[in-house]
ZADO-1210 file (C-alpha; in nm, 4 decimals, padded with zeros to 6 digits):
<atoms>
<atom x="08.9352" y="09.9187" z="10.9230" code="UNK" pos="1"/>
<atom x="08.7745" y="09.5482" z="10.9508" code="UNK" pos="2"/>
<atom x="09.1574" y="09.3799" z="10.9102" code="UNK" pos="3"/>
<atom x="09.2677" y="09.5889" z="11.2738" code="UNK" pos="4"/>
<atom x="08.9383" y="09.6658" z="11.4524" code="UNK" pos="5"/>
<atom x="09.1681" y="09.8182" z="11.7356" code="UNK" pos="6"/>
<atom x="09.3649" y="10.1131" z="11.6612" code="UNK" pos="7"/>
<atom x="09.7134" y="09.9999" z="11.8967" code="UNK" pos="8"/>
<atom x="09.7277" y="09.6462" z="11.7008" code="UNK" pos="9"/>
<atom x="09.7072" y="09.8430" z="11.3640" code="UNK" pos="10"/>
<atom x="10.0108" y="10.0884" z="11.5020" code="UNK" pos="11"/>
<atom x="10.2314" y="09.7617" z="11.6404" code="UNK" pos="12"/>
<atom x="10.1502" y="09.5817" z="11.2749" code="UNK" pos="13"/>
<atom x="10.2935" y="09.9418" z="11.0872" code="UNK" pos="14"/>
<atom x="10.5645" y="10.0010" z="11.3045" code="UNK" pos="15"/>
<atom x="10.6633" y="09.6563" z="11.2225" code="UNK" pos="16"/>
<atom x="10.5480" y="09.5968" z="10.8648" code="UNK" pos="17"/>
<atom x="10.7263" y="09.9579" z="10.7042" code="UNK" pos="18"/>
<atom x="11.0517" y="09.8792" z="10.7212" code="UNK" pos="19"/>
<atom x="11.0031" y="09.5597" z="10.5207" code="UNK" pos="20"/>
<atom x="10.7716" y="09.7329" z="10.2970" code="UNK" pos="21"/>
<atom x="11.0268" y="10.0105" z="10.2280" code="UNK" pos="22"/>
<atom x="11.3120" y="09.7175" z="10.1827" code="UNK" pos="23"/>
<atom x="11.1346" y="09.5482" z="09.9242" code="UNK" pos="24"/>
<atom x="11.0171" y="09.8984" z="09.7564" code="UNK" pos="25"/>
<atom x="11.3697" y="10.0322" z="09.7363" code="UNK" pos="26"/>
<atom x="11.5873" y="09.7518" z="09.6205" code="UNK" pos="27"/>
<atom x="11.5501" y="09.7237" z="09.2499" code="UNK" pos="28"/>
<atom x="11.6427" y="10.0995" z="09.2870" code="UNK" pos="29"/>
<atom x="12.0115" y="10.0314" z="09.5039" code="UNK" pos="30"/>
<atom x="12.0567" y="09.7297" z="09.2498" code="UNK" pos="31"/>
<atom x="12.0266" y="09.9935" z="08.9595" code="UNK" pos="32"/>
<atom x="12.2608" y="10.2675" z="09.1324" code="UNK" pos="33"/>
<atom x="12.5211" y="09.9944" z="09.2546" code="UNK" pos="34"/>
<atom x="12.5118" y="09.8435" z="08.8646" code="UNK" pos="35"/>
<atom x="12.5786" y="10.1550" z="08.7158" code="UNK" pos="36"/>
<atom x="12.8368" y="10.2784" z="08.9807" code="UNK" pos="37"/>
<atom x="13.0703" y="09.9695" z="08.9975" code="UNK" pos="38"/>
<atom x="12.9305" y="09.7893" z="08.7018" code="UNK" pos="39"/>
<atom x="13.1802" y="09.9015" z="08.4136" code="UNK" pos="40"/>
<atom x="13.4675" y="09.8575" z="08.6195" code="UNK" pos="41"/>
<atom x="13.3800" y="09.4710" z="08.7304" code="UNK" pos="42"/>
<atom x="13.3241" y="09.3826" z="08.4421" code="UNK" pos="43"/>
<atom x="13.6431" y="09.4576" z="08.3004" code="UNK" pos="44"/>
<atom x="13.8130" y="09.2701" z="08.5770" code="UNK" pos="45"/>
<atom x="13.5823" y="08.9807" z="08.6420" code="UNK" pos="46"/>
<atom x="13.2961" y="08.9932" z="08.3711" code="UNK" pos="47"/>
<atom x="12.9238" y="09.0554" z="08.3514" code="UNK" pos="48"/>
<atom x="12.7902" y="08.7511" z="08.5273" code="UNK" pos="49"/>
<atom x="13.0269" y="08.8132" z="08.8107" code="UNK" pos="50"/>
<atom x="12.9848" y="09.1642" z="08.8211" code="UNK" pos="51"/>
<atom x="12.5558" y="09.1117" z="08.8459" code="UNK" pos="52"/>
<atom x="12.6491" y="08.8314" z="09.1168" code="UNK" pos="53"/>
<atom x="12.9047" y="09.1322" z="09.3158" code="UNK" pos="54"/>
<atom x="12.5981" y="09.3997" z="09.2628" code="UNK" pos="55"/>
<atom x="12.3177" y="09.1668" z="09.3806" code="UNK" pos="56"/>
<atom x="12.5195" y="09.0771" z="09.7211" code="UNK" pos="57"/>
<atom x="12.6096" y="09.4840" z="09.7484" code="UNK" pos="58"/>
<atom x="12.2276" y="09.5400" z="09.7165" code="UNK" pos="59"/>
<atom x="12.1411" y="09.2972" z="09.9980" code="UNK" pos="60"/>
<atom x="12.4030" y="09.4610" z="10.2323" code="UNK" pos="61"/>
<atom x="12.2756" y="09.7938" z="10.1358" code="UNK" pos="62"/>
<atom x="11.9205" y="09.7519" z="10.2201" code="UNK" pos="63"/>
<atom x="11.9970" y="09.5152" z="10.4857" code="UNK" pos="64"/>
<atom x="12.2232" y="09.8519" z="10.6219" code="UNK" pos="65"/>
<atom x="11.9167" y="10.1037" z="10.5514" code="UNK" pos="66"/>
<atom x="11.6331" y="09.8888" z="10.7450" code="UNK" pos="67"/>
<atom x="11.8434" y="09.8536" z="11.0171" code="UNK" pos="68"/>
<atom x="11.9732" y="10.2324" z="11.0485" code="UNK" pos="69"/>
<atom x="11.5874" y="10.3170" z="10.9755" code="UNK" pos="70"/>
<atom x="11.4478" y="10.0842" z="11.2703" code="UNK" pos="71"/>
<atom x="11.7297" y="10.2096" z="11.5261" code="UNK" pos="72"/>
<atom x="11.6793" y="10.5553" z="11.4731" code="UNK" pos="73"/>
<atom x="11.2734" y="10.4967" z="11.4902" code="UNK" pos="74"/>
<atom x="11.3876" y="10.4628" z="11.8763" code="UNK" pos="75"/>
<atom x="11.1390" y="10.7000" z="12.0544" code="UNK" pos="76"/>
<atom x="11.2903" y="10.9401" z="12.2778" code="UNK" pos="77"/>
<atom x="11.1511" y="10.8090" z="12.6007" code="UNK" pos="78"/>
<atom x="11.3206" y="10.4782" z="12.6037" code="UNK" pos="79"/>
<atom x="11.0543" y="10.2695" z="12.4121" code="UNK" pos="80"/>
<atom x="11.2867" y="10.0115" z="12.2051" code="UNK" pos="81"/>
<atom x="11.3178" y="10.0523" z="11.8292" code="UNK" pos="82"/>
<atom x="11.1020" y="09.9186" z="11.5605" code="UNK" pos="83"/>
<atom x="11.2552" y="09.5567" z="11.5767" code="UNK" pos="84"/>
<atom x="11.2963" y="09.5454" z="11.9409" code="UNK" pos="85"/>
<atom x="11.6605" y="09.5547" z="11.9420" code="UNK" pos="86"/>
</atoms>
């Protein structure tokens, strides 16, 4: 591969690059299931603008939630630190 001529820089740049990839792959798909779970009953308290608003900040949290349980339990088992170095 010409972009990562050495193999260890192309595993660092995937170890680090997946979990955003998978974030950005995967959110239209929480904002769909958190819209159609707690969609009807927002919007019969608060309305639809509000309840797209309440669903977009859910979906942030969510994903935000899923990269970071992903990237701590990437942890290897002999003490190297997790994908984001936390």
């Amino acid at each position: 591969m010409k972009l990562f001529p050495d193999k260890e820089q192309r595993k660092r740049w995937m170890k680090r690059a997946l979990p955003f990839l998978f974030g950005i792959a995967w959110t239209p798909i929480i904002l769909l299931l958190v819209t159609a779970l707690f969609g009807k009953p927002l919007a019969a308290l608060f309305g639809w603008p509000v309840t797209l608003w309440i669903s977009v900040i859910l979906t942030l949290l969510c994903t935000t939630l899923f990269l970071r349980f992903f990237s701590l339990s990437g942890k290897k088992r002999d003490g190297e630190k997790g994908v984001t170095d936390k």
